[in-house]
C-alpha positions in Angstrom: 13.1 51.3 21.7 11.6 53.1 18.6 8.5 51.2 16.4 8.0 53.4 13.1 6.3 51.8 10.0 7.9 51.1 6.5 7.0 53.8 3.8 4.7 51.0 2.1 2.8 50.8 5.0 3.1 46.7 5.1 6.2 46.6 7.6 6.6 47.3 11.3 10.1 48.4 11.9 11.2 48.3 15.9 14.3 50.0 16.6 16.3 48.9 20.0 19.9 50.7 20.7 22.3 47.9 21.7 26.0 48.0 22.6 28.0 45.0 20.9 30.8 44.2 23.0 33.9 41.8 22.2 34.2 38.5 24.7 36.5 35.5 24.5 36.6 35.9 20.4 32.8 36.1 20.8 30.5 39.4 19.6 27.9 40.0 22.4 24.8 41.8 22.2 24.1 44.0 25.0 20.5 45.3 25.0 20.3 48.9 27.0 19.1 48.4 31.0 15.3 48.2 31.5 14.7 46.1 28.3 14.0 43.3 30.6 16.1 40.6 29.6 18.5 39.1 31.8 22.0 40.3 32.0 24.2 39.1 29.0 25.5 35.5 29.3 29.3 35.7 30.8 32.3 34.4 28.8 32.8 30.6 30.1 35.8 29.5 27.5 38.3 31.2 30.2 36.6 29.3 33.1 36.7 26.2 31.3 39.9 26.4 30.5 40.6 27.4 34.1 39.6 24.5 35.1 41.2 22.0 32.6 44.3 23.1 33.5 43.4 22.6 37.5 41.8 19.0 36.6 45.5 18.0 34.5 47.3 19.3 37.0 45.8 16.9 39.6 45.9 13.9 37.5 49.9 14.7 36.7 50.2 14.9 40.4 48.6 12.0 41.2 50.9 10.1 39.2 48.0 9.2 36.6 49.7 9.9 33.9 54.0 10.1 34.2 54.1 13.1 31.7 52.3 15.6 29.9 53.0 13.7 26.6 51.2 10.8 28.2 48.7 13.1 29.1 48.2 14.5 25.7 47.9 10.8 24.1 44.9 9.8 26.6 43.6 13.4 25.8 43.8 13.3 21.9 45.4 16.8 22.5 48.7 18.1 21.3 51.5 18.3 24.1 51.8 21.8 23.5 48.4 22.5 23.6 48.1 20.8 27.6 51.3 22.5 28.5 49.8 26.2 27.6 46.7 25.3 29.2 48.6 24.0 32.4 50.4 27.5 32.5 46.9 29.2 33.5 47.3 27.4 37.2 50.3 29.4 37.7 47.7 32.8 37.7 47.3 34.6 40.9 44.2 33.0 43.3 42.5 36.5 43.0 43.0 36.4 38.9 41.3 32.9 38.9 38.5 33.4 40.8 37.7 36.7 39.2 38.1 34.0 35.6 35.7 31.9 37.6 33.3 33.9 38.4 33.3 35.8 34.8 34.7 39.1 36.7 37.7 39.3 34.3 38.7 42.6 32.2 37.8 42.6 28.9 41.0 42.3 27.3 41.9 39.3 29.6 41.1 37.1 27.0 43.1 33.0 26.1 44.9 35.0 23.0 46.2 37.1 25.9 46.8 34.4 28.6 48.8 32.1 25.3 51.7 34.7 25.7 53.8 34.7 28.1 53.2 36.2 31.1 55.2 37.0 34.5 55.0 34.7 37.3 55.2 36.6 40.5 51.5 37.2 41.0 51.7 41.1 41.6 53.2 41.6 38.2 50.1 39.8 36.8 47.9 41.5 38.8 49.8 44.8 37.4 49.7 43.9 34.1 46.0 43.2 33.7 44.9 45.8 36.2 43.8 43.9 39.2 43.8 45.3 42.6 46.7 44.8 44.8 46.5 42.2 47.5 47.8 43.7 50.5 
């Protein structure tokens, strides 16, 4: 951090290097260590999402709803929309739990999850760079 004063003499100016990082479609403001703030908030929109899809997925098992079109009408969602969602409960258990927990990569963001991705869970864990599970 770096205080100067304005040429006028009427202005403090503080300085404080930051790193601005991409999250989720969100800019983040990362303040250097030893600034004293607590440790940027994590990206929940994944999580959330996460666990949507888990939450649908019980209630279509269940038998509460006979389709995802039924689904969608008690929702006020679009079919389409539930269906993409649903897709993230196919991810490998070590993929959602790093989602949960906010652990993900960077670039492991809902614009990448909407494509389509494989479903054997080692070429997932491949493609976004997770640790093979022995």
């Amino acid at each position: 951090m770096k205080t100067e004063m304005s040429k006028d003499g009427s202005t403090i100016i503080v300085s404080i290097p930051m790193l601005m990082k991409k999250r989720g479609g969100r800019t983040l403001i990362i303040a250097p260590p030893g600034m004293g703030e607590e440790p940027p908030p994590r990206e929940e929109t994944l999580a959330k999402l996460v666990a949507r899809a888990h939450h649908w997925l019980r209630l279509l098992e269940a038998k509460r709803f006979a389709s995802v079109r039924e689904l969608a009408v008690h929702e006020n969602l679009d079919a389409s929309y539930i269906a993409k969602i649903l897709r993230l409960t196919l991810l490998a258990p070590d993929i959602i739990e790093a989602i949960l927990d906010g652990r993900q990569p960077d670039d492991l963001s809902w614009a990448e999850l909407r494509k389509p991705f494989p479903m054997l869970w080692e070429e997932q864990r491949a493609l976004w760079k997770f640790p093979a599970v022995a």
